[in-house]
C-alpha positions in Angstrom: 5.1 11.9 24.4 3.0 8.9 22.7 4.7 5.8 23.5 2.7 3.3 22.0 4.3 1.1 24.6 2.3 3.1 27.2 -1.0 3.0 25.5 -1.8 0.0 27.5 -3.0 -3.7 26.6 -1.3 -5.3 23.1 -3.6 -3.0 20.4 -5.0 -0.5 22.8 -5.3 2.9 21.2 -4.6 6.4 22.1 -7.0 9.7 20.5 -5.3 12.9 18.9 -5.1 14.9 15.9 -3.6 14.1 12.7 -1.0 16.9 13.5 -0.3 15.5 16.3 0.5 12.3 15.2 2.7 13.3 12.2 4.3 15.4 14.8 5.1 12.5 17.8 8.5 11.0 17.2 8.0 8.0 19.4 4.6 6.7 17.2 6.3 4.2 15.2 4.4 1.8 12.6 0.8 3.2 13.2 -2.2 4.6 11.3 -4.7 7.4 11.9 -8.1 6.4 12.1 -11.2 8.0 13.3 -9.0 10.5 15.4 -7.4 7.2 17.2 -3.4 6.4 17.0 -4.0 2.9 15.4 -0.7 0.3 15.8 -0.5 -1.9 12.9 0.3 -6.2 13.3 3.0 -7.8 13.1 4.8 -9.1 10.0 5.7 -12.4 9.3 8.6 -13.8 7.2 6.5 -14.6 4.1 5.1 -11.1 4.3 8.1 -9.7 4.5 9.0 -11.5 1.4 6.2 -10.5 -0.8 6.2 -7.1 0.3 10.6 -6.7 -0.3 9.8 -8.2 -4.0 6.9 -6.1 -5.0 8.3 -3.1 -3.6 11.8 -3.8 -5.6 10.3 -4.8 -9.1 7.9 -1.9 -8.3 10.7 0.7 -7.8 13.4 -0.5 -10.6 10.2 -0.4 -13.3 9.3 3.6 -12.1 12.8 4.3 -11.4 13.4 3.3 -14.8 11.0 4.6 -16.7 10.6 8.0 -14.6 7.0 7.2 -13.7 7.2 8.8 -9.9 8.0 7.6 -6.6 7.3 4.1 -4.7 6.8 4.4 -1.0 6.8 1.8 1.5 5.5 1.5 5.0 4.9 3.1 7.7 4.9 6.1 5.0 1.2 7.7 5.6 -0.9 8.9 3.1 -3.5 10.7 4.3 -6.6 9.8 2.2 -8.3 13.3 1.6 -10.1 15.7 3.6 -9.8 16.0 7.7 -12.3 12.7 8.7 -10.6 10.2 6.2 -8.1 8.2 7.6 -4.0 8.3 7.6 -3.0 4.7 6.1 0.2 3.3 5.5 -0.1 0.6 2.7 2.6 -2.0 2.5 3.7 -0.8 -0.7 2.1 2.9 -3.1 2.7 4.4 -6.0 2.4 8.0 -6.7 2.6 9.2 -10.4 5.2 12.1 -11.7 1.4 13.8 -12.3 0.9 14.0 -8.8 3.7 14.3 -6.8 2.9 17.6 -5.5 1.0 15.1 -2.9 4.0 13.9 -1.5 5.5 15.7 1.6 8.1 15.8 4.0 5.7 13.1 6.5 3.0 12.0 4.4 1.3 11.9 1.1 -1.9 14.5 1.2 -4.3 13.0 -1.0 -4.6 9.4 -2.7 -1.8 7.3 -3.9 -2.5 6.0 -7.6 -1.9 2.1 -6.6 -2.0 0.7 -3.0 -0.8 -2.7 -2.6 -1.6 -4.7 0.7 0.0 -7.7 1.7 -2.8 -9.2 4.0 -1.5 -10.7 7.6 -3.4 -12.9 10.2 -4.8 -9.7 12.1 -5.1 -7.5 9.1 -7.6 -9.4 6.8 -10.9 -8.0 8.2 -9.5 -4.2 7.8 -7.4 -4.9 4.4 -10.3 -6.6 2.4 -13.4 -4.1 4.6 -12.3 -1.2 5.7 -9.3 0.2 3.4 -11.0 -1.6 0.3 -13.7 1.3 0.9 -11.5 3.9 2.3 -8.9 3.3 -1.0 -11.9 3.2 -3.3 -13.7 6.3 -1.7 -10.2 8.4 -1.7 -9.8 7.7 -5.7 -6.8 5.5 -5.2 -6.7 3.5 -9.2 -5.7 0.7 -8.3 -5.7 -1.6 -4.9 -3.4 -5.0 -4.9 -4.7 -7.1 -2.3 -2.2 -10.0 -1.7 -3.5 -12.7 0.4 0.1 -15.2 0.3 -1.1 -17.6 3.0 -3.9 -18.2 0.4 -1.8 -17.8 -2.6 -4.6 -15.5 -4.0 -4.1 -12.1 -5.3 -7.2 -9.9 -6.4 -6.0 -6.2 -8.5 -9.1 -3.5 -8.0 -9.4 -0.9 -10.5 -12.1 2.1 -10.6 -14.5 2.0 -12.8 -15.9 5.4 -15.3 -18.3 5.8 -11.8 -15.4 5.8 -9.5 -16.4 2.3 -7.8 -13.2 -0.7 -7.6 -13.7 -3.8 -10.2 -11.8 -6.6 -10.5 -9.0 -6.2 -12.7 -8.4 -9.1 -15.6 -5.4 -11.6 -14.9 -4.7 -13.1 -17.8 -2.8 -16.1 -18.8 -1.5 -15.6 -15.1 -0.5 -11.8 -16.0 -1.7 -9.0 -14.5 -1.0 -5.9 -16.1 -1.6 -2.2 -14.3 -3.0 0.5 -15.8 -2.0 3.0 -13.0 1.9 2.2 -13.3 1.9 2.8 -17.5 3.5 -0.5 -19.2 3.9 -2.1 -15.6 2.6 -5.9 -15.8 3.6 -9.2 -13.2 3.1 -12.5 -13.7 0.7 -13.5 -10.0 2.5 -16.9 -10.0 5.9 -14.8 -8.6 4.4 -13.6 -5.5 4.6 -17.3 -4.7 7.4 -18.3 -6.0 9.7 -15.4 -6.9 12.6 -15.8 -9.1 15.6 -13.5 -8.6 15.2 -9.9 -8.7 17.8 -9.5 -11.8 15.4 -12.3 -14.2 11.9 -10.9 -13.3 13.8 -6.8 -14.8 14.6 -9.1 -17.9 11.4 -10.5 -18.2 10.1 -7.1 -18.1 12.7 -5.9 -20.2 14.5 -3.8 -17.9 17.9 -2.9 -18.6 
């Protein structure tokens, strides 16, 4: 058994397969990195909050308009072949085109958006190492969601399969990976109610 209590100091990490991890029912909020059992930080209050309202407006848009499936953390995705790496992104979105990805424990093969709600201990790895790893795996779109910072940055690949900055315009940015699906940046910060962002998007 893989307690991660039992893995030693705060962050210390344990080595086995993939299987293996999908398979442990102790491993609780983790990834799968480079053959290591990686825990993931902590969440704050605020994160907690931007996360609940981006996954919510997320889900009632797809739901709604029978676009595919939102998934939420600690739900892997494994990103490709047997060396890339199992993430969990805050919040995904996998189209009706490819929801022969999704399985009973993970998602085999890239999400179409991954959306990141950067912490204290997860900046280095959100904006380095799953930047390339998203971008390398095909996944459209990445939201990176700095809230501390009040900052959000939308990456989209490019004809060449490289991320770009999105456009946010007028304070709107609009997704191309979720069809019709657009959110105004300034309600990350300060979110109205659930019920009056579904109007604004005209969702009945």
């Amino acid at each position: 058994m893989t307690k991660l209590a039992e893995l030693g100091q705060p962050g210390a990490r344990r080595r086995m397969t993939y299987e293996e991890f999908l398979e442990d029912p102790t491993i609780e909020r983790a990834e799968w990195v480079d053959g290591e059992v990686v825990p993931m930080v902590g969440v704050t209050d605020e994160h907690d909050r931007v996360t609940t309202f981006i996954l919510r407006l997320l889900a009632s848009w797809v739901e709604t308009h029978s676009l595919g499936r939102v998934l939420k953390e600690p739900f892997n995705v494994k990103l490709g072949g047997a060396n890339r790496p199992g993430r969990a992104p805050d919040v995904a979105f996998l189209s009706t085109a490819h929801l022969a990805r999704l399985h009973e424990k993970n998602v085999q093969g890239p999400v179409d958006v991954a959306v990141e709600v950067m912490s204290n201990g997860s900046r280095g790895t959100d904006r380095g190492d799953k930047y390339v790893e998203y971008e390398g795996a095909g996944v459209v779109e990445y939201w990176l969601i700095d809230s501390q910072r009040t900052v959000a940055k939308f990456y989209r690949l490019d004809s060449a399969g490289r991320y770009q900055l999105a456009p946010i315009l007028d304070g709107v940015f609009r997704s191309e990976a979720v069809p019709g699906c657009w959110l105004r940046v300034k309600w990350l910060w300060d979110p109205p109610k659930l019920r009056e962002a579904e109007r604004e998007l005209g969702i009945d």
